[in-house]
N, C-alpha and C positions, 0 to 999 in steps of 0.2 A: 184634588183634596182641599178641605176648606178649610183654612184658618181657625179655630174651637174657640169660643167664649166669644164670639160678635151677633151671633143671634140672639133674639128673644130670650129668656129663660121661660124654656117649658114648666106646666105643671106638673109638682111631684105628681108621679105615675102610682105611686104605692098609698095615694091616702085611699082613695074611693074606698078600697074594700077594708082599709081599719077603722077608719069612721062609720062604716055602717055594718060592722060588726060581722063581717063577711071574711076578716081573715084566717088564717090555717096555721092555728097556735099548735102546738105538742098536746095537751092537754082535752083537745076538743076529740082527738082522735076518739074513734068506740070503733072495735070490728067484734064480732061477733066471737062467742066461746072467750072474749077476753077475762083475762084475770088481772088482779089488782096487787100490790107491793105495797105493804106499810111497814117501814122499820124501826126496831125497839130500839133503843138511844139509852146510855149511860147516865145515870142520874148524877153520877161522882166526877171529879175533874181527875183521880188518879187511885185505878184499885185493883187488885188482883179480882178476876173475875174466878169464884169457887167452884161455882156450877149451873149450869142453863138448864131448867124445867120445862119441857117443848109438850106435855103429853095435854096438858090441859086445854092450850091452845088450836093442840092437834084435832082435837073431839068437837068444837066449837062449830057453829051453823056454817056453812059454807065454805072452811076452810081445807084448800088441795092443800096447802103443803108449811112448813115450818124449818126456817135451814139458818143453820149458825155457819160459822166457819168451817169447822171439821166437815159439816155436808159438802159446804164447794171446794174444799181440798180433793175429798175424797172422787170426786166426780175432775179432778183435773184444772180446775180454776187457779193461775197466778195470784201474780202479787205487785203491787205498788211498790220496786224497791227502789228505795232511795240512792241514787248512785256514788259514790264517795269518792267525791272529784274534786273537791271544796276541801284541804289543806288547814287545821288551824295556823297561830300564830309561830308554834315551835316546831309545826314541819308534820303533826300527826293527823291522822285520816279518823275520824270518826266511823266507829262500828255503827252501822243501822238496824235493826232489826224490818223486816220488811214490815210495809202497810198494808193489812189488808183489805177486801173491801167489808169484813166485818169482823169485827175484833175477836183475838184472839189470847187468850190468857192475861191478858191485862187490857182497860181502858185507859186513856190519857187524858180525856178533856170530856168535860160535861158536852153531850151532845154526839158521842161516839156511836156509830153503830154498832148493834152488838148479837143480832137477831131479825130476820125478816118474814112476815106472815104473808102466806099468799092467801087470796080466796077471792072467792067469786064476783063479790064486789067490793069498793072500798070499804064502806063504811060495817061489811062483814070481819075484815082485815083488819081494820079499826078496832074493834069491840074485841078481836081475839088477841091484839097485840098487848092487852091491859093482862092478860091469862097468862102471860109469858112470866114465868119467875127467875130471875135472876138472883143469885147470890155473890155478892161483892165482899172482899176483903179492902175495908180503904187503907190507902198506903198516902203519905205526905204530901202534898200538891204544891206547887209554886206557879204563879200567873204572872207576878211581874219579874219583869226583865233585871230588875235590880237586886231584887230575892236573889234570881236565880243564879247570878254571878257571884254571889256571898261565897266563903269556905262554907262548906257543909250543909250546902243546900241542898232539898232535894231532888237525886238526877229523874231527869226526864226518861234519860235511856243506861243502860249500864256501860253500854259502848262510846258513849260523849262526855266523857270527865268533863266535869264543871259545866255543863250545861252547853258547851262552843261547840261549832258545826261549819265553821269554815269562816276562813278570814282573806284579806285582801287588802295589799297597800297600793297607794302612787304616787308616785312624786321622790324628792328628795330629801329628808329630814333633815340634814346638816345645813345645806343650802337655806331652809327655812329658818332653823334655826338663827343663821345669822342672818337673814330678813328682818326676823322679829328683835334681834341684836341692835340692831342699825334702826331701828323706826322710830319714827318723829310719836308716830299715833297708832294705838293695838286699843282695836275693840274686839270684847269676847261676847258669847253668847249662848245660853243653855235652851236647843230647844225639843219639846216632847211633839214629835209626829203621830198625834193620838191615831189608837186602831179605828178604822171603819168597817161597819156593814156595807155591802154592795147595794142591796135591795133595791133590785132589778126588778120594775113593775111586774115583769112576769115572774113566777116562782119558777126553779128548775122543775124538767119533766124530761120522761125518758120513755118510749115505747117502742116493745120489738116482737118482731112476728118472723115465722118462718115462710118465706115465698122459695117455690119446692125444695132445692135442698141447699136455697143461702138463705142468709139470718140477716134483714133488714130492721135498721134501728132507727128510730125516726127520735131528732135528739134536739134543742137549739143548742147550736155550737157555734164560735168563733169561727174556728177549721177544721171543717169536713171531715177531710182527708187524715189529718193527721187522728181524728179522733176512731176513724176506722181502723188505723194500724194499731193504737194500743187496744182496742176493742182485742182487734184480731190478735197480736202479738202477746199481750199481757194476761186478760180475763179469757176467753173464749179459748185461745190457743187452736185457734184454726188458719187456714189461709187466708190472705185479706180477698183473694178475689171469692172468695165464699161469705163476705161480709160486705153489708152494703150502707152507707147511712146518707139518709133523708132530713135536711135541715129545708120549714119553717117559717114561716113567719117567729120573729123572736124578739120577746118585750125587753130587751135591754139587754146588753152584752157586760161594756165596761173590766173584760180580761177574766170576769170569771169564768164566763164558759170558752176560755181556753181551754180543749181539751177533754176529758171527762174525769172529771171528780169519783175516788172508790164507790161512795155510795150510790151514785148512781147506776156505777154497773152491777147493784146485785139484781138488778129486771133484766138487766138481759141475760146474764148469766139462768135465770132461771126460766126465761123463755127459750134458752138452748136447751136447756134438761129436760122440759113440762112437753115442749114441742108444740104451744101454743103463745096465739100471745098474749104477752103482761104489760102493764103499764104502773108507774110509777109518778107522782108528783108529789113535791114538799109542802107542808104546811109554809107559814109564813113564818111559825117557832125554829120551826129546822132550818130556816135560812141564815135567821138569827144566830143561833147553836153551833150550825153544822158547816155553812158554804165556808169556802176561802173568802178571807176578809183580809183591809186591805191597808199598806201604812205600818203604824207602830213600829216608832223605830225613833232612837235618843241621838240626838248629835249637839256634839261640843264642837264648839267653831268660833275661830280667831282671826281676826285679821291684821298686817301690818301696813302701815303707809306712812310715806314720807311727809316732810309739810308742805306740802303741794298739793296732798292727797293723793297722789301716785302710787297705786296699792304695790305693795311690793312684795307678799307672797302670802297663801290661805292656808288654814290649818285648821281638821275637821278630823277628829276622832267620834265613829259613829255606831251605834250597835241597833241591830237591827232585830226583833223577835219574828219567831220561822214558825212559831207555834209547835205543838207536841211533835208535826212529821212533815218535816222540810219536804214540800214541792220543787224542781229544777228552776219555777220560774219565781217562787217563794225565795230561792238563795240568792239565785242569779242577779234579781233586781237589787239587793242595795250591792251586791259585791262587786257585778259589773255596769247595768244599768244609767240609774242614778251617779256616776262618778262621771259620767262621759258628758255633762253637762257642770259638772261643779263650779268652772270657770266663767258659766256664762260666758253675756257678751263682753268680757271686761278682758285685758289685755294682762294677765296675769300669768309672771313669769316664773314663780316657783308656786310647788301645792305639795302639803304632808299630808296624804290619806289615809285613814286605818280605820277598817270596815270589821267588826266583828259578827254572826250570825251566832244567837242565841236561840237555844232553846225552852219553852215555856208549856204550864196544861194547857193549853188553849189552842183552839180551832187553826186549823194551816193557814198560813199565809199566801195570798198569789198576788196576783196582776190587778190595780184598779188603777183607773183612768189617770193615765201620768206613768204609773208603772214606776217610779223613783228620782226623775226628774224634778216632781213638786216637792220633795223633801229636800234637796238637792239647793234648789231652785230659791226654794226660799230662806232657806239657812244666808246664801249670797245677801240677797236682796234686802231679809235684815238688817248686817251687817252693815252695808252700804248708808242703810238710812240711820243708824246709829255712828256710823262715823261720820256722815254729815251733820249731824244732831254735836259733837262733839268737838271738831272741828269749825262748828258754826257756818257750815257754808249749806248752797242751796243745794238739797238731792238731787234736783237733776245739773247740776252741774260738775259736782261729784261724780258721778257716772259717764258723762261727758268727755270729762279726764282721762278716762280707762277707758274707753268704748276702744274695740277691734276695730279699725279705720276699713274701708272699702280697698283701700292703697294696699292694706297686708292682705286681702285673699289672692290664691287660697291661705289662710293663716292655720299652723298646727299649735293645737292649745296644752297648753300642760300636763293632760295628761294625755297626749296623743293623738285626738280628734283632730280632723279636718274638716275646718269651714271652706264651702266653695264658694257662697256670696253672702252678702249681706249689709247693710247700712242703719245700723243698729240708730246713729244720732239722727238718722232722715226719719225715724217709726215713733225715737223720741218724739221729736220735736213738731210731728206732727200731733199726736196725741195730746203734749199740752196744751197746743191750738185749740183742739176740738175741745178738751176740757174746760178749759175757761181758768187755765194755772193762773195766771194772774189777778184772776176776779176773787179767787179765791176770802183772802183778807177782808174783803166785803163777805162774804157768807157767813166765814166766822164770826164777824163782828155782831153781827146779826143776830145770833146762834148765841152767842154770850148775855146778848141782850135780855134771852127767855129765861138765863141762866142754864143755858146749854154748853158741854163740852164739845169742840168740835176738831177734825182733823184730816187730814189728807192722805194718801197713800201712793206712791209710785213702783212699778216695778218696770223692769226692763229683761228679756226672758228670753233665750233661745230652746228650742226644741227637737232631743233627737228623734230621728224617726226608724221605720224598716223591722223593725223585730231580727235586725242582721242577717236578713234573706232578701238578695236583690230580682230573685226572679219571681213571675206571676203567670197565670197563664188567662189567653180570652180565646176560644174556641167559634166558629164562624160557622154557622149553617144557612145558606139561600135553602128559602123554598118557593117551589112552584108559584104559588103564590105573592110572591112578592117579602114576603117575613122573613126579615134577620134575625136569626135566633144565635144570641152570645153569649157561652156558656164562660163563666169565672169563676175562677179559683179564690177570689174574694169572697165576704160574706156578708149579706145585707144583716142589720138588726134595728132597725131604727133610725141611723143615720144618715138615711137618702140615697143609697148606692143605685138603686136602678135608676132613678130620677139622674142623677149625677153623670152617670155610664151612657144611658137611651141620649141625654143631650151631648155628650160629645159623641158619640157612633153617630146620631143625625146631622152632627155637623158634617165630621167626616167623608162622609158617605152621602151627603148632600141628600135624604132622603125625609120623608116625615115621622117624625118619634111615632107617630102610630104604627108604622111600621117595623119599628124595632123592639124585639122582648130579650132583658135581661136576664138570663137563668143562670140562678147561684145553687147552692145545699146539693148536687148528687153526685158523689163521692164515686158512682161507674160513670159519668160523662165527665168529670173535670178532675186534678186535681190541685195543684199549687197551697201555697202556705195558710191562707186564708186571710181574714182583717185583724189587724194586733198592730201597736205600735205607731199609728197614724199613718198605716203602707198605702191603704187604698187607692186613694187618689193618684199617687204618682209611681207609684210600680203598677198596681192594676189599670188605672188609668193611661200607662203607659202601653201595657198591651192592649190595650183595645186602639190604640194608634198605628201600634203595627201589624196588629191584625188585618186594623181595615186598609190599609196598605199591601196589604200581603192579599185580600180578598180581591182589590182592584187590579191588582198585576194577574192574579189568577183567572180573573174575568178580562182581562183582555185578551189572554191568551185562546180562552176557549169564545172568547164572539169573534175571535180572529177566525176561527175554525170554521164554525157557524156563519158567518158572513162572507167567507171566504177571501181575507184577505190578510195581511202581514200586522202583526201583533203592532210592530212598532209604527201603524198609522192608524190603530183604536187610542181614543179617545173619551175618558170617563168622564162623566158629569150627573148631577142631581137622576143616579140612579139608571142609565143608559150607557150604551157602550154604542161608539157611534166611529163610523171612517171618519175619517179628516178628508173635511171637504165636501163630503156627499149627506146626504139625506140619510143613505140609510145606518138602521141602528136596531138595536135588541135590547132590550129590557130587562132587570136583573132573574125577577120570576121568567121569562119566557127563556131566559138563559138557564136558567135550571130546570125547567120543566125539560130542557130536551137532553139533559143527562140522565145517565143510564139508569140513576138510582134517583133522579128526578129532585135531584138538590145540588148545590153547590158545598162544600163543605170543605172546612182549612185547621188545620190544625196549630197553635200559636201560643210560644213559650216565648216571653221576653224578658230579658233584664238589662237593668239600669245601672250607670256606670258609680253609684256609691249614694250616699245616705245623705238625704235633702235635711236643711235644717229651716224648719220655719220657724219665726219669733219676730219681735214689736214690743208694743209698753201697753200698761195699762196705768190708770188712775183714775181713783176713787176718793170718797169724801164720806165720813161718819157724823152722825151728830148721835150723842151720849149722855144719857141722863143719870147726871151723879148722884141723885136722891136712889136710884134704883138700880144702876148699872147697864141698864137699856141699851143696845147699838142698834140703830138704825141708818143703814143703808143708804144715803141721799143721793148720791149720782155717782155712776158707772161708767167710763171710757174706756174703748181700745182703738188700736191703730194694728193692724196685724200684718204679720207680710206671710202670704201662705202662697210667693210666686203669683201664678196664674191661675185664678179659681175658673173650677169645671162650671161650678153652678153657685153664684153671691147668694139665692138664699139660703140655699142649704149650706152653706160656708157660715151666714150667722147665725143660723140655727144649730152648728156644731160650735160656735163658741158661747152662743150664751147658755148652752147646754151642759159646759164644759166650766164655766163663769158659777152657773149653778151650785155645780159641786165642789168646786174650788170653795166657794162663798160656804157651805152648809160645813164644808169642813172649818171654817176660819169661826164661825160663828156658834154653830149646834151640834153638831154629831160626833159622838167618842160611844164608844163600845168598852163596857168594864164590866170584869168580871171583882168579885169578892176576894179582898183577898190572904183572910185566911180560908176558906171554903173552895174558890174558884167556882161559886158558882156565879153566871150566867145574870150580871144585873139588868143590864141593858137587851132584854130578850123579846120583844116586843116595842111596837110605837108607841107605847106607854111611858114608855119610858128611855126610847132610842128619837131624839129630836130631830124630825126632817124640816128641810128649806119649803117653804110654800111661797107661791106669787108675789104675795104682799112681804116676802123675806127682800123683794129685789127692788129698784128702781127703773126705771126705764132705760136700756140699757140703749148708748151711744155707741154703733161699731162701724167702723172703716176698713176699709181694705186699701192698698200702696200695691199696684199688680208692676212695679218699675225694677223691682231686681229677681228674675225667676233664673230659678235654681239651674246651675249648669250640667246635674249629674243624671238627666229625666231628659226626653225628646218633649216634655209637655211645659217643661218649665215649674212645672207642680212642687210644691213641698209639705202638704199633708195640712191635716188643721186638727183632727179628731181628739186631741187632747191638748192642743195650748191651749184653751182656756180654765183646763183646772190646773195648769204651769201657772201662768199668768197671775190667778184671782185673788191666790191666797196670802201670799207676801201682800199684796194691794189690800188687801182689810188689815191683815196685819198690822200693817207701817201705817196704817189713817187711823188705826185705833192705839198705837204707840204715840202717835205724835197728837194725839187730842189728851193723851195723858199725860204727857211727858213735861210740861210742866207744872205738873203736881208732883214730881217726882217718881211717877211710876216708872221704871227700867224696864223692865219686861212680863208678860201676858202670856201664860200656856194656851194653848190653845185646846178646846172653843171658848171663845171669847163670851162667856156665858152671861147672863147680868149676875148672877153670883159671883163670880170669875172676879168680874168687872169691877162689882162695888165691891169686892175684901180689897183689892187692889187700892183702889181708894181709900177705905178705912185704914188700912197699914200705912199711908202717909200720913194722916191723922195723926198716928198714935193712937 
């Protein structure tokens, strides 16, 4: 077996056919006798729905069918309920009323579905969807989180007094208490985790056909598998092995398509009843409107430290908005998530946690890139550069002081996590190198010159990973021919997985990547959890280690047989199975050709002994123009420790990918609704600000492959979301401390130039 990561790095395997426009998106599908799904959507953010007029739409050119709720009731269709497992503050369980995939006596957020046209083509669907009458009684609405928590606001659900939906502490209050008693130095801080859009270059799509008598869903998902069991278990209410689903090529994941969203299953729901297939896909308004979107969430956060700077304990009251119908991974992420990180790399020995989950009208909340770490993440990191701001010392030396030493792992962090390695001051101290931390004073200087503001940024970031499922699965097929075909319970979407997966199996297996095809999406050949959480690499990447491991004991044992000689004097190498000692040997295809079924074939579940943590530092540098508010970008640094990378470029193209969205959040993007109305401002790029090229600078990234992870056989510790951990605190603190003496103390975030210059005029006066 060959050592992984000392070959070449192959070329990614999956550009050819997106580049030339050859790939096999959801949307491209057409099969014949298809029908089309367009759904009517809630113009109000909160109304009793009176009554649904279907007959006009019913009569319209092309239209098979017209179905509210009561139709997919009546025909056997579930429900999305929300499970009540999330406890408020005084010990009571919120009543939920279930979700369904289309509303039912009442709407909650502009953008609800509430009504679905079938017909024979889209734009047939389209034209009858506008024929749909709907009659709304509007009832009070509340959008933000702070409304919502008032006396006498109005509730969301009748079953959620006061708006709360489950809460969660950690730490010890008393204990902190006297931290903050005893402290030389307490810096506080208010900060708004504006909401995001995902906007996922691809728009969701969903299409399902009956192949004879199973129901095949061809969907882009995160996880396959799991997305066939609520198929099966929730909407369809059939057996899962009467369900099958087909993932895709798929324009971007980022945690929304964990899973399947209501609306998407009313196509298949109605390709079960029609008994043909339908297809569905969003506009680019419903994405805006309708998907799970990501963030939004207020935390208050204090810190104590001695005069040494010796932080001596954290305190963070945080509320987090679930929107109108709390999803598992909508509550989950600020309640359990995001806590499991709050310490960072910092040696921090008490923490007061108190997490509230509110409810609001507005679109559900789930999983986006970070998943509650970045909020987490950055609140720290803040903090940090405000107490060295305050303190007058250098930020990275500050940090320095607290860093987790290599001498404490495995270290267990306050609020219970286990680091297994790490050298948090080795990832610093590299990154100020490669920045140029001490030339800095010269840029400023510079920068002042033009009458420019300028400033620096540091962050220092640990990253948890796993989605808290240690096993994965890589399934093993020789063919006659020579082709490993490796089927995973991972999920490609963009972020390199076959590329990544083909170069370690051809390490492995000593064979040539042409030889090797990764097959992800088919929910009858594989299944395991899927990609979420930064697992890939090092849980899936792990099974494909002992896979191939598990392949070459199995092929010695059968060229043992085939050559006729004793297992334990075969001999594997670049693709042959050879005696020891002699000439003769067999070749992996001529070793399968003479099996019965003319393949070799292994079947392989592995798991990893715990939860890898990647992280490193980042720093950046702003120049800001006070006449207009302006933040521009200058130079970008990482230094990252992701253990042992499968594939370096695809490892920097998932952090500046990740640097991206961290950066677009710190900068431009917030999603708002109105809020007395609740509707829908930011509903289009119109007026939803995205990151463009010229948003970035050239980005400087490293890798440090000297401390890999002890809980993996690969050493791996994931990458797919430090850089939006990482990016955001680093604009943050370079735009804090280009302000900071002017007096400005703190900047919501995005950092807008409006933002920017009121901030500046209120020092003024």
């Amino acid at each position: 077996m060959a050592v992984f990561g000392k070959a070449q790095y192959i070329k990614r395997v999956e550009d050819d056919r997106l580049l030339t426009g050859t790939g096999g998106f959801t949307d491209n599908l057409a099969r014949p006798n298809q029908a089309h799904v367009v759904l009517v959507r809630s113009p109000h953010a909160h109304a009793r729905i009176v009554k649904i007029d279907t007959a006009a739409a019913a009569k319209a050119p092309g239209v098979v069918a017209v179905c509210t709720w009561e139709d997919m009731a009546k025909e056997g269709c579930g429900d999305f309920s929300f499970p009540a497992m999330f406890p408020n503050a005084d010990g009571s369980k919120p009543v939920m009323t279930p979700r369904r995939p289309l509303a039912h006596e009442a709407v909650r957020y502009v953008g609800e579905a509430v009504a679905a046209v079938v017909a024979e083509s889209r734009g047939q669907a389209q034209d009858a969807a506008e024929l749909v009458e709907v009659e709304y009684d509007p009832l009070p609405s509340v959008t933000e989180m702070e409304d919502a928590l008032k006396p006498g606001a109005p509730q969301v659900w009748k079953g959620a007094p006061g708006n709360r939906v489950g809460f969660n502490r950690f730490g010890d209050a008393d204990k902190a208490d006297a931290a903050f008693k005893a402290a030389a130095h307490v810096v506080s801080i208010d900060i708004v985790h504006q909401r995001l859009i995902v906007n996922a270059m691809e728009p969701r799509a969903i299409m399902a056909e009956w192949e004879g008598d199973r129901l095949t869903v061809h969907i882009g998902s995160q996880n396959p598998s799991g997305t066939r069991d609520a198929l099966a278990d929730v909407v369809l209410k059939m057996p899962k092995d009467k369900v099958r689903v087909l993932v895709r090529d798929i324009g971007g994941g980022f945690g929304m398509r964990t899973g399947i969203q209501p609306d998407e299953s009313v196509a298949v729901w109605v390709a079960k009843v029609l008994k043909r297939p339908v297809k569905w896909r969003a506009e680019r308004s419903e994405e805006f409107a309708a998907a799970t979107a990501g963030r939004d969430q207020l935390h208050k956060n204090s810190m104590a430290l001695d005069k040494d700077g010796k932080i001596l304990a954290l305190r963070m009251e945080a509320f987090a908005n679930v929107g109108a119908y709390p999803s598992g991974a909508g509550v989950a992420i600020p309640l359990f998530v995001g806590p499991k990180v709050t310490t960072g790399t910092y040696d921090i020995p008490v923490v007061d946690l108190k997490i509230t989950c509110v409810l609001t009208n507005s679109a559900t909340i789930g999983a986006y890139r970070g998943a509650g770490r970045p909020e987490c993440l950055l609140n720290l990191e803040r903090l940090m550069d405000s107490a060295a701001r305050q303190m007058g010392m250098d930020p990275a030396e500050l940090r320095r002081r607290n860093f987790v030493k290599p001498s404490q792992m495995p270290y267990t962090t306050a609020v219970g996590e286990t680091y297994d390695t790490g050298d948090f001051n080795l990832f610093l101290t590299k990154t100020l190198e490669a920045a140029d931390w001490n030339g800095f004073a010269a840029r400023k200087a510079e920068a002042e010159k033009r009458g420019k503001l300028y400033g620096r940024g540091l962050a220092s970031y640990v990253e948890w990973t796993s989605a808290m499922v240690m096993n994965e699965m890589a399934h093993y097929e020789v063919k006659a021919d020579g082709k490993v075909v490796i089927w995973m319970g991972t999920q490609g979407m963009g972020q390199g997985l076959q590329t990544s997966f083909t170069q370690l199996a051809s390490e492995l297996l000593g064979i040539d990547a042409s030889q090797i095809e990764i097959a992800m999406g088919d929910s009858d050949r594989v299944g395991g959890v899927g990609s979420m959480g930064s697992r890939s690499a090092y849980i899936g990447g792990s099974a494909v280690l002992t896979g191939s491991e598990k392949l070459v004991n199995k092929g010695k044992e059968l060229a043992a047989d085939a050559l006729e000689a004793s297992a334990a004097d075969i001999v594997y190498a670049a693709g042959r199975f050879t005696i020891t000692g002699t000439d003769r040997a067999i070749g992996l295809g001529e070793l399968a050709a003479r099996q019965p079924d003319k393949r070799i074939y292994i079947e392989n579940v592995n798991s990893v002994a715990g939860i890898a943590w990647p992280n490193g530092a980042h720093v950046g540098e702003v120049e800001i123009d006070p006449d207009t508010g302006f933040v521009e970008l200058k130079r970008y640094t990482t230094v990252d420790d992701v253990g042992r990378p499968l594939h370096r470029p695809i490892v920097f193209g998932q952090i500046q990918g990740g640097c991206a969205q961290g950066i677009g959040q710190a900068l431009l993007e917030e999603n708002v609704y109105d809020r007395e109305t609740g509707q829908l401002i930011t509903g289009s790029f119109m007026d939803y600000a995205m990151p463009r090229a010229t948003t970035f600078p050239t980005f400087s990234n490293a890798l440090d492959d000297s401390v890999p992870a002890k809980t993996n056989p690969l050493g791996a510790k994931g990458v797919g979301e430090s850089g939006a951990v990482g990016s955001t605190p680093t604009v943050m603190n370079a735009i804090m401390d280009a302000l900071w003496p002017l007096g400005v103390r703190n900047v919501q975030m995005p950092a807008t130039p409006l933002r920017v210059w009121q901030a500046i005029q209120n020092t003024r006066g």
